[in-house]
The first five atom37 places (N, CA, C, CB, O) and aatype in JSON, in Angstrom:
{
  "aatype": [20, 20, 20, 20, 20, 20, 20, 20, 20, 20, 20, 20, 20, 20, 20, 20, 20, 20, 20, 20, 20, 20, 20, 20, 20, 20, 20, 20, 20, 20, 20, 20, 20, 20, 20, 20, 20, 20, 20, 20, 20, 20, 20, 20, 20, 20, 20, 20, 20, 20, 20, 20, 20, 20, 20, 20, 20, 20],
  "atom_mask": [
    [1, 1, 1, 1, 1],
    [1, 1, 1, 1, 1],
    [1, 1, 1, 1, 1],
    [1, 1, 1, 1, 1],
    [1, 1, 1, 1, 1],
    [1, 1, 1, 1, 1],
    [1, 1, 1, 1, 1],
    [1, 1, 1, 1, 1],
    [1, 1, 1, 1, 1],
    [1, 1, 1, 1, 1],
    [1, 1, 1, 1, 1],
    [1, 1, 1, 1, 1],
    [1, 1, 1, 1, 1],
    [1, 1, 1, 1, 1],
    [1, 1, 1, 1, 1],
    [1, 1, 1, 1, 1],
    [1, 1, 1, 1, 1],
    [1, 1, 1, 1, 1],
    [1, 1, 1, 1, 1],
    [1, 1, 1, 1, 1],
    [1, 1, 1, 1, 1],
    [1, 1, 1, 1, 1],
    [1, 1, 1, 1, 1],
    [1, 1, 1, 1, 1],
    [1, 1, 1, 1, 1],
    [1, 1, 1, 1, 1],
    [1, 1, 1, 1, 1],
    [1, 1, 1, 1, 1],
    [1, 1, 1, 1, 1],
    [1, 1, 1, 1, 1],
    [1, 1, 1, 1, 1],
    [1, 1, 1, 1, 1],
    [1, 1, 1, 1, 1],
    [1, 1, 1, 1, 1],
    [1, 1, 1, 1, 1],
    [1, 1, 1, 1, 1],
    [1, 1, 1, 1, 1],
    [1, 1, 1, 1, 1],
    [1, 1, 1, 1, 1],
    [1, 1, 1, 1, 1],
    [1, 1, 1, 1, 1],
    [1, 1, 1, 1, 1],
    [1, 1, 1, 1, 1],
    [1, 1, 1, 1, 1],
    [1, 1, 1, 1, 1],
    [1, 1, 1, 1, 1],
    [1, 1, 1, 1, 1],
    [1, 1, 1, 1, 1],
    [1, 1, 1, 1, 1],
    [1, 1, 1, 1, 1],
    [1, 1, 1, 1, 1],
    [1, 1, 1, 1, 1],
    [1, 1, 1, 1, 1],
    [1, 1, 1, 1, 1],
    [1, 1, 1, 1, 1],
    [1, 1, 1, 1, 1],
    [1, 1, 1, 1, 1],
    [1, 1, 1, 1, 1]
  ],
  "atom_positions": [
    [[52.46, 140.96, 51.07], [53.4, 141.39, 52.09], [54.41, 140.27, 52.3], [52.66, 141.76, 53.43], [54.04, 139.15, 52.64]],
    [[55.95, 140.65, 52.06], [56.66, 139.43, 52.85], [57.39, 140.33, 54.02], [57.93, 138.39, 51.77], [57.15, 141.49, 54.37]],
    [[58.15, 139.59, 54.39], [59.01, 139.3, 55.1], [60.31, 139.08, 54.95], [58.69, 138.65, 55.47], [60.37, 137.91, 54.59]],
    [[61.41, 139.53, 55.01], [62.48, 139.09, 54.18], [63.73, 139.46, 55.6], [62.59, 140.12, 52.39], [63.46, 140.26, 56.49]],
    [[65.29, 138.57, 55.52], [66.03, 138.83, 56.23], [66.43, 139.64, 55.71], [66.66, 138.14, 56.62], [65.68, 139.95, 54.78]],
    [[67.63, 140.49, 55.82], [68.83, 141.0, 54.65], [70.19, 140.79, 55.49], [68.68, 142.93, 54.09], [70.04, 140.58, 56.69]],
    [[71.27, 140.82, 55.07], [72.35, 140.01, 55.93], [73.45, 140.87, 55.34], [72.51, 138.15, 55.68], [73.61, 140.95, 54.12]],
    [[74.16, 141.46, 56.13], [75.7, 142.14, 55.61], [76.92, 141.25, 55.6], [76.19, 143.37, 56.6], [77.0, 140.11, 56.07]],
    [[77.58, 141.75, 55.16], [79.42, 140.66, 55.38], [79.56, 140.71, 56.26], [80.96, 140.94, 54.89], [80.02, 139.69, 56.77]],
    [[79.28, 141.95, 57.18], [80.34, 142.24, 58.4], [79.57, 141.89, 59.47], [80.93, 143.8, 58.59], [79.9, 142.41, 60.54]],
    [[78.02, 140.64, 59.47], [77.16, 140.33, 60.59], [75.8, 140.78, 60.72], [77.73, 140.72, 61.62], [74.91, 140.15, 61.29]],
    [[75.7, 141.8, 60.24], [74.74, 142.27, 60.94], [73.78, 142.05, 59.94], [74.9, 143.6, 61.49], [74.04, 142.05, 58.73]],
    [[72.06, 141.77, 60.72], [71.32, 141.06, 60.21], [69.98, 142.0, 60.16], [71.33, 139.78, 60.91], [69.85, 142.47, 61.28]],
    [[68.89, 142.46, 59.26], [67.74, 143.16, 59.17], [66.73, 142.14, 59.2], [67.67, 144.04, 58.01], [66.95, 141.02, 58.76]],
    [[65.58, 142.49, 59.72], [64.28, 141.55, 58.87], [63.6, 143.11, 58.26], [62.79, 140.31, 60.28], [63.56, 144.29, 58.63]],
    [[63.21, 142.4, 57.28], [62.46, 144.14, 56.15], [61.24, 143.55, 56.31], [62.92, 144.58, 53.93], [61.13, 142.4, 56.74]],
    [[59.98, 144.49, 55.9], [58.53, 144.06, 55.45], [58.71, 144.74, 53.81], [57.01, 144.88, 56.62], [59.21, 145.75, 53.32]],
    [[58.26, 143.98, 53.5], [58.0, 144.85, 51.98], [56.83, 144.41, 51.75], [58.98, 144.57, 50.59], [56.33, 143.34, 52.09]],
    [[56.25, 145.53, 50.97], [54.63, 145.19, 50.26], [54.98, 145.42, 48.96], [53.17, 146.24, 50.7], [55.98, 146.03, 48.61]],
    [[53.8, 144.72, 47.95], [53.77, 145.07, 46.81], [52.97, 146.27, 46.61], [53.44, 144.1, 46.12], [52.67, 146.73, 47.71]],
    [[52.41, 147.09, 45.48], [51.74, 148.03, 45.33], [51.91, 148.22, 43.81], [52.07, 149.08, 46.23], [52.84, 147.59, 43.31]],
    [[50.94, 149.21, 42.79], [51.31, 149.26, 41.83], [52.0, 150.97, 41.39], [50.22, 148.65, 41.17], [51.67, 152.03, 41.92]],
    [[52.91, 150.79, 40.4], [53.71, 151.99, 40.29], [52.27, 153.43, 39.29], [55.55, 151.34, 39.1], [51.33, 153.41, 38.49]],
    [[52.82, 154.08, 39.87], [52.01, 155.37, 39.88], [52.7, 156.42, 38.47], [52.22, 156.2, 41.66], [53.91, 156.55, 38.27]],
    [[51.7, 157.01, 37.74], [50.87, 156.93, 36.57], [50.71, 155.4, 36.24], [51.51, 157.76, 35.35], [51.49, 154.57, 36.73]],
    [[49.8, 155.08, 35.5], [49.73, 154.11, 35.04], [50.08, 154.3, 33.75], [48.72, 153.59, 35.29], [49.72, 155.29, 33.13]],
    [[50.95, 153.19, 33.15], [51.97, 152.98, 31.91], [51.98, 151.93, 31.23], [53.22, 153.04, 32.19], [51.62, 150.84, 31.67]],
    [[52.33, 152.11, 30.27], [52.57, 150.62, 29.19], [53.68, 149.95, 29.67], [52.93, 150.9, 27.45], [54.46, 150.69, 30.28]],
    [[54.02, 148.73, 29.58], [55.0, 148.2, 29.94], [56.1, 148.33, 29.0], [54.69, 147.06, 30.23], [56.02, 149.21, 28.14]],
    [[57.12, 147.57, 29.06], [58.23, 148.35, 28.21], [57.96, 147.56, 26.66], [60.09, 148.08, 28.94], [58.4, 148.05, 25.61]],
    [[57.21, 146.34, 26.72], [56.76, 145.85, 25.59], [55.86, 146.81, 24.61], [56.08, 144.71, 25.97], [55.67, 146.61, 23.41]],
    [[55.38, 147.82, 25.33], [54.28, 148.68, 24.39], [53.19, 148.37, 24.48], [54.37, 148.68, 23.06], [52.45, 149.0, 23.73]],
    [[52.44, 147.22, 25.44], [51.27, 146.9, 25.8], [50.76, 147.27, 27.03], [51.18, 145.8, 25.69], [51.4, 147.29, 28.07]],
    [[48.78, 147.77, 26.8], [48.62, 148.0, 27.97], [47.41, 147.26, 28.92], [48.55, 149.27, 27.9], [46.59, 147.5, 29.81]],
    [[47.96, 146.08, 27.97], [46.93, 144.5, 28.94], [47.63, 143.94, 30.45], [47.05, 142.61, 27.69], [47.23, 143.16, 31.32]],
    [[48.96, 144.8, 30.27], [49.6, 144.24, 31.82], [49.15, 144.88, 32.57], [51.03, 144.25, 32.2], [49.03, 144.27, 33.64]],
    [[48.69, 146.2, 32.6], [48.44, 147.58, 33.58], [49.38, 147.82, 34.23], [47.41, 147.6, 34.57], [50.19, 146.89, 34.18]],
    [[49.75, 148.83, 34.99], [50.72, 149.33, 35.32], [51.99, 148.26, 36.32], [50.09, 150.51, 35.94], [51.77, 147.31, 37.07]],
    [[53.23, 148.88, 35.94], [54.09, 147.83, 36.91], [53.93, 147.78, 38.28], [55.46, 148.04, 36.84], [53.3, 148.46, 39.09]],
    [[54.7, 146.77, 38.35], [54.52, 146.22, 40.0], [55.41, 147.14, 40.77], [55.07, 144.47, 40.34], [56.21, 147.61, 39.97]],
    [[55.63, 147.64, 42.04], [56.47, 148.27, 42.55], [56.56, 148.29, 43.86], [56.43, 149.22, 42.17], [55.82, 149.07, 44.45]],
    [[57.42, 147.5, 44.57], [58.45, 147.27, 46.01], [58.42, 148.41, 47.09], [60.15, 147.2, 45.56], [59.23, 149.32, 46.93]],
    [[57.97, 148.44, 47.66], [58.18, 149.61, 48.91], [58.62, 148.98, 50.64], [56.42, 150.51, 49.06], [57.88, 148.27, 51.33]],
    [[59.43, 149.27, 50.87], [59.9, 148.88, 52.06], [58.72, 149.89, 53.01], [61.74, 149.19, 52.21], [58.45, 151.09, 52.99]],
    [[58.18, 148.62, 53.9], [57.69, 149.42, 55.29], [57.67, 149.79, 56.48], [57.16, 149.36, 55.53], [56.94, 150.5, 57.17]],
    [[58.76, 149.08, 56.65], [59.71, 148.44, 57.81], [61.08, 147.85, 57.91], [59.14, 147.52, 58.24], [61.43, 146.84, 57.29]],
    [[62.01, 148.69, 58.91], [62.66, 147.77, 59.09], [63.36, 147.52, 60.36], [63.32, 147.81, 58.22], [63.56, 148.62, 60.87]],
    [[63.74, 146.74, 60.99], [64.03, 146.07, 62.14], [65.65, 145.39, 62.13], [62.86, 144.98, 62.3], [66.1, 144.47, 61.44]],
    [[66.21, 146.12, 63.02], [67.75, 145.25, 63.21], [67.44, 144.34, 64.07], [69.12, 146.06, 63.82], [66.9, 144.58, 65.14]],
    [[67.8, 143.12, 63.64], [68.52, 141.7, 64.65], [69.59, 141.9, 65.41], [69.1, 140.48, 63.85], [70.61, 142.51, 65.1]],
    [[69.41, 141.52, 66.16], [70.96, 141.13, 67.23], [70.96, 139.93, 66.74], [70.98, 141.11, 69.18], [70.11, 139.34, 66.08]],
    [[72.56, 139.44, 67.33], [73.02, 138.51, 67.63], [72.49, 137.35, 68.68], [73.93, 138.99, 67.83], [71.88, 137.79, 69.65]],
    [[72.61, 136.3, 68.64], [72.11, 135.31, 69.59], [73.38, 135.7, 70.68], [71.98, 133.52, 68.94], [74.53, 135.94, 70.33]],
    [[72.86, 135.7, 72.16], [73.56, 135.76, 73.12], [74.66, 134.52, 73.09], [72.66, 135.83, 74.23], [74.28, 133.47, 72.58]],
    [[76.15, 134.58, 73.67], [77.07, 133.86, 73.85], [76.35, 132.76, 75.13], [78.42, 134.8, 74.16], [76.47, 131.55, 75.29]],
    [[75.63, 133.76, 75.84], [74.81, 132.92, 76.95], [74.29, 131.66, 76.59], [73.63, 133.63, 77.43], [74.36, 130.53, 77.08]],
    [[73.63, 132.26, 75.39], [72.41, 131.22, 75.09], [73.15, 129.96, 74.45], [71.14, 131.9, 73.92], [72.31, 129.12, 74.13]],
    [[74.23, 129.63, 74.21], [74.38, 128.05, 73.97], [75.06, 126.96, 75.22], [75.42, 127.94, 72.62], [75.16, 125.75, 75.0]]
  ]
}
């Protein structure tokens, strides 16, 4: 599981969760071998907008 920010041009800021998991059928990799077992695969489980730090707060 991480944790990750993500950040736009225009400010605005996410924190994501992503987990790993493995991708579904199980497949050869693109090498043609099947000692890797199936690929790895990214799923977002969350996500959360940031605000801005208040003008207050400095």
């Amino acid at each position: 599981r991480w944790e990750v920010t993500v950040a736009h041009v225009d400010g605005r800021h996410w924190r994501v969760v992503v987990v790993q998991g493995a991708s579904l059928p199980p497949r050869a990799e693109s090498c043609g071998t099947s000692v890797l077992g199936s690929p790895a695969r990214m799923d977002v489980v969350a996500v959360r907008e940031l605000t801005p730090p208040s003008a207050l707060a400095s």
